[in-house]
N, C-alpha and C positions, 0 to 999 in steps of 0.2 A: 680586479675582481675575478679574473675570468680563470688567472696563475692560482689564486688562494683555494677557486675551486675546485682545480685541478690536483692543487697537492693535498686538499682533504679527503678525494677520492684516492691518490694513492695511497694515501694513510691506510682509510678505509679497507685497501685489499692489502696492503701487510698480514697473513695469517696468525691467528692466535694462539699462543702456546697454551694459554688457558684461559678460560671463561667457567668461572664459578659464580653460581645464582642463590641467593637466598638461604646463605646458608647459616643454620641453625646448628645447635648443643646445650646440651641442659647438660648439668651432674648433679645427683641428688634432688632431680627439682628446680634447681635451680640456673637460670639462665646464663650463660657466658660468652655464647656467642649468641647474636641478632641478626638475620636477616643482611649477611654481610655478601658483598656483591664485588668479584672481583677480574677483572678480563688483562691482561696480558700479551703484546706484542712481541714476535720476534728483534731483536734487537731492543729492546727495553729494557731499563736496570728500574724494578720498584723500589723504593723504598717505603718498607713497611714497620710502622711506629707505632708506637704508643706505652702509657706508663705499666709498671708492672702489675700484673692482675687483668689487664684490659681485654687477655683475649686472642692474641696473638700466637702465644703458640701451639691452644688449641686451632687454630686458624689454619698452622702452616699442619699442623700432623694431619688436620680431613686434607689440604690440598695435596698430600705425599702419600696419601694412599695407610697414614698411618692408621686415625683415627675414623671412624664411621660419624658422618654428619648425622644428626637428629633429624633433621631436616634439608632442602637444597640439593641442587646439583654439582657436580662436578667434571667438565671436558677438559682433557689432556691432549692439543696435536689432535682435536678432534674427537678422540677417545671417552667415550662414558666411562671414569674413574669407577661408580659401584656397578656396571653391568658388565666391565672388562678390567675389572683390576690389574690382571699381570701384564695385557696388552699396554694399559695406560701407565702403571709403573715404571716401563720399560724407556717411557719420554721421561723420566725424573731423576734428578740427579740431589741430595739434601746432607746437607751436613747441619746438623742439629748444634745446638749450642754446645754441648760438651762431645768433641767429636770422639767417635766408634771405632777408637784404636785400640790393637793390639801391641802394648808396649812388649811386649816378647819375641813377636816380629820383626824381621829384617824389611826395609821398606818396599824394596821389590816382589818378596812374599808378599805379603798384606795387599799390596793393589793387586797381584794376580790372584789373589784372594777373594778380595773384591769384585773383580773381574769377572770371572767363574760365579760367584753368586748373581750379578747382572746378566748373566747370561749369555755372557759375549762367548763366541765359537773358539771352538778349544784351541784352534789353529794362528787364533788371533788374539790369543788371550796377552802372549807375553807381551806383542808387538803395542797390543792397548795400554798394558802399564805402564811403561817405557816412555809412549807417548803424554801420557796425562804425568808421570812423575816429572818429564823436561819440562811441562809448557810449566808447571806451577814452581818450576826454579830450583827442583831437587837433583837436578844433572850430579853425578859424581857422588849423591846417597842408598843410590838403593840399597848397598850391603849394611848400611850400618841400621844399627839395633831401632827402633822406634822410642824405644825408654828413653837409651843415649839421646834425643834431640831435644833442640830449645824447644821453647813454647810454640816462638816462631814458624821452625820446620815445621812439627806438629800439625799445627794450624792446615800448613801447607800439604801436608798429609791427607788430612782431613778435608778438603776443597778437591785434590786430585781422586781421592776414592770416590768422591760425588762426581766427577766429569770423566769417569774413566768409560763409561758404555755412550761418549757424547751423548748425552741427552739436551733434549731441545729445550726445555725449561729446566731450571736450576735454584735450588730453595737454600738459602746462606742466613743461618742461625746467628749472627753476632759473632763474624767472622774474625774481627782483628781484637776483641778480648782482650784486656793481657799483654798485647803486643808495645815493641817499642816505637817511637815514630818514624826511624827506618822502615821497620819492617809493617807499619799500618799501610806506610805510603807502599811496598810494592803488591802488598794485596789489593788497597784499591787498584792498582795497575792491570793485576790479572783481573780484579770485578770489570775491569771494561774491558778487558782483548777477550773474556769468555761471554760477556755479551752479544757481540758478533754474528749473526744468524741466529739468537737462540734469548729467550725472557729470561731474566734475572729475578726473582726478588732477594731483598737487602733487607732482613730485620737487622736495627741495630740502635741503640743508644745514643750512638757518637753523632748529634744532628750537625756537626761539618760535614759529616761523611755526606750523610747525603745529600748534601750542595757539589761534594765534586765529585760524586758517582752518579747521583740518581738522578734520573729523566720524569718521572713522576711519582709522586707523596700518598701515602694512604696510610689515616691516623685512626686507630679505633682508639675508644675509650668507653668504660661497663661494658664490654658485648656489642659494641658498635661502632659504626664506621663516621667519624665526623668530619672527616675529611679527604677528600678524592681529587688530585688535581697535580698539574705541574710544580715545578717549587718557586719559579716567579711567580706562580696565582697565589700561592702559599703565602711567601711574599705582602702582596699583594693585600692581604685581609689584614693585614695590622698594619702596613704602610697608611692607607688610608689616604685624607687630604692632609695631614697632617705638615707642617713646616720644618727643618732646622733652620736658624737662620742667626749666622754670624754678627756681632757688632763690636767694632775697634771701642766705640762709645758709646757702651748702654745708656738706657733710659732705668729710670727703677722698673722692675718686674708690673711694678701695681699703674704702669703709666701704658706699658705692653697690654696687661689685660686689657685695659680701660676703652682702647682699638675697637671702631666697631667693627664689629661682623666674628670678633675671636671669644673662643667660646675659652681656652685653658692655655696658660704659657708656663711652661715649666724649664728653670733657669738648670742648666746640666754643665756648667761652668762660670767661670766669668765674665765667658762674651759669650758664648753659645745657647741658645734658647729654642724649645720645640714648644713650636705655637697649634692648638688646635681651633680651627676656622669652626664657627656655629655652623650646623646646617650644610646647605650649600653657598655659602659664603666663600665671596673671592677675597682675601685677605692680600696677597701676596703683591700684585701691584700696591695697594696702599702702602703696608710695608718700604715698599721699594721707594715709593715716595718720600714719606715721612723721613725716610734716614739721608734722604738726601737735603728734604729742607730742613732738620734740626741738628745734621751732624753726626749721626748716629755713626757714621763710617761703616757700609754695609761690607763685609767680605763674604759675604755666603748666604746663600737662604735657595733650597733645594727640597725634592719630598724627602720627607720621615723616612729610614727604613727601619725596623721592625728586626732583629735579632731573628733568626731561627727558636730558640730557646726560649725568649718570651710569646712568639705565637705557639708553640710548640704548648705549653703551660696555660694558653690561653683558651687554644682549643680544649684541652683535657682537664678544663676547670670549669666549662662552661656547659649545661643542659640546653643551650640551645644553639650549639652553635651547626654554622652551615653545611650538612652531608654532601655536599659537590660544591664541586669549582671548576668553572671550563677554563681551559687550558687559552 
């Protein structure tokens, strides 16, 4: 008990790269973001979801200092985003979904380009580009043209112009787009070596992705936030008590229902069946039983898990579903 409260108070003093309250936008009248609430640790990768129209990428333009909230605050590294914009900008680093190249440029121009608009001392400008072009895998491109590169490069382009003034929080538009599975897999790589002292978020599509990048899920849907929490708690809401449970020798499905305590048995093969228990109903010793005395030959019977994809669909179909989830 005494270790668990220990490592929530370390948690606790992790500094936040951003803590956004209650933020609001309307266009036309009309509402599109809610009352969305979002805080941010160093060393965090978010992943930030939801389907299209939800609200997201008004979300990310107020947290980059693009868009002016209607409503809500905004801290960067501390920083009040609308009382010190240029101070709080300078913690920001964003590559938007369609990244902010210049296909006319040579890639080493373009990030000392970049550079110089962030701010960075003239003295150090080249040495910054240099640095942010190697870590994101462009060693041996600077001279060549930015039109000339894959999609891939590009991309890579685009991620380096965003971390080229290190900034402590980093805002990644639907970074691998496009990409092939080579090259998804070494951008997630750089999404966790640029995590490293510094908050991520991850809008993106791809919900594998963030099973093997992000550390915790934040899904809006209409203008709001329906979900806030770890991806095992994510998890965790359509796992449920739910069953799978193997048999060499079924029984008919209508023999499975007929079980007391089971509320739904849904047959997903020839021997494989996901049983939902009524209530709080303990199903799963009986189960265990029954296929011992009638035969049933048990190989398996484990929790449910729950696809990403179908909770993901389930939250963003649902008016009621749960705004938090503790971790």
């Amino acid at each position: 008990m005494a270790a668990a409260v220990a490592l929530r108070m370390m948690s606790d003093a992790v500094p936040l790269t951003l803590d956004a309250r209650s933020l609001s936008r309307s266009f036309a009248g009309r509402p599109v973001v809610r009352d969305v609430e979002l805080k941010l640790k160093r060393g965090e990768v978010l992943g930030f979801l939801g389907p299209n129209g939800a609200g997201k990428t008004t979300t990310m333009q107020m947290l980059t200092g693009n868009l002016s909230p209607g409503a809500g605050s905004i801290a960067i590294c501390g920083v009040d985003l609308l009382e010190h914009p240029v101070e709080a900008k300078r913690h920001v680093g964003y590559l938007p979904e369609t990244p902010p190249l210049y296909r006319e440029l040579r890639v080493d121009e373009y990030l000392e380009l970049a550079a110089r608009l962030r701010r960075v001392p003239k003295k150090d400008v080249a040495r910054a580009a240099t640095k942010a072009r190697d870590r994101c895998g462009l060693t041996g491109a600077g001279s060549q043209l930015i039109g000339t590169l894959s999609k891939g490069y590009q991309q890579r382009v685009g991620i380096a112009q965003a971390i080229v003034h290190e900034p402590e929080l980093i805002v990644l538009d639907e970074p691998t787009v496009g990409l092939d599975p080579n090259q998804i897999r070494e951008i997630r790589s750089l999404i966790r070596e640029l995590a490293e002292g510094r908050g991520v978020i991850l809008s993106t599509h791809i919900l594998p992705e963030v099973e093997s990048v992000c550390d915790r899920v934040q899904i809006m849907n209409e203008g709001s936030v329906v979900y806030s929490g770890t991806v095992t708690a994510l998890r965790a809401l359509r796992g449920g008590r739910a069953l799978l449970v193997g048999l060499r020798e079924p029984p008919p499905v209508i023999e499975l229902q007929a079980l007391p305590g089971v509320a739904t048995v849904a047959a997903l093969g020839e021997h494989l069946f996901r049983i939902e228990p009524q209530g709080d109903a303990e199903v799963g010793e009986a189960i265990v039983h029954l296929a011992v005395e009638r035969g049933w030959r048990l190989y398996q019977i484990a929790p449910a898990q729950a696809s990403l994809e179908e909770i993901f669909a389930h939250l963003t179909q649902r008016e009621d579903a749960p705004a938090e989830a503790s971790a």
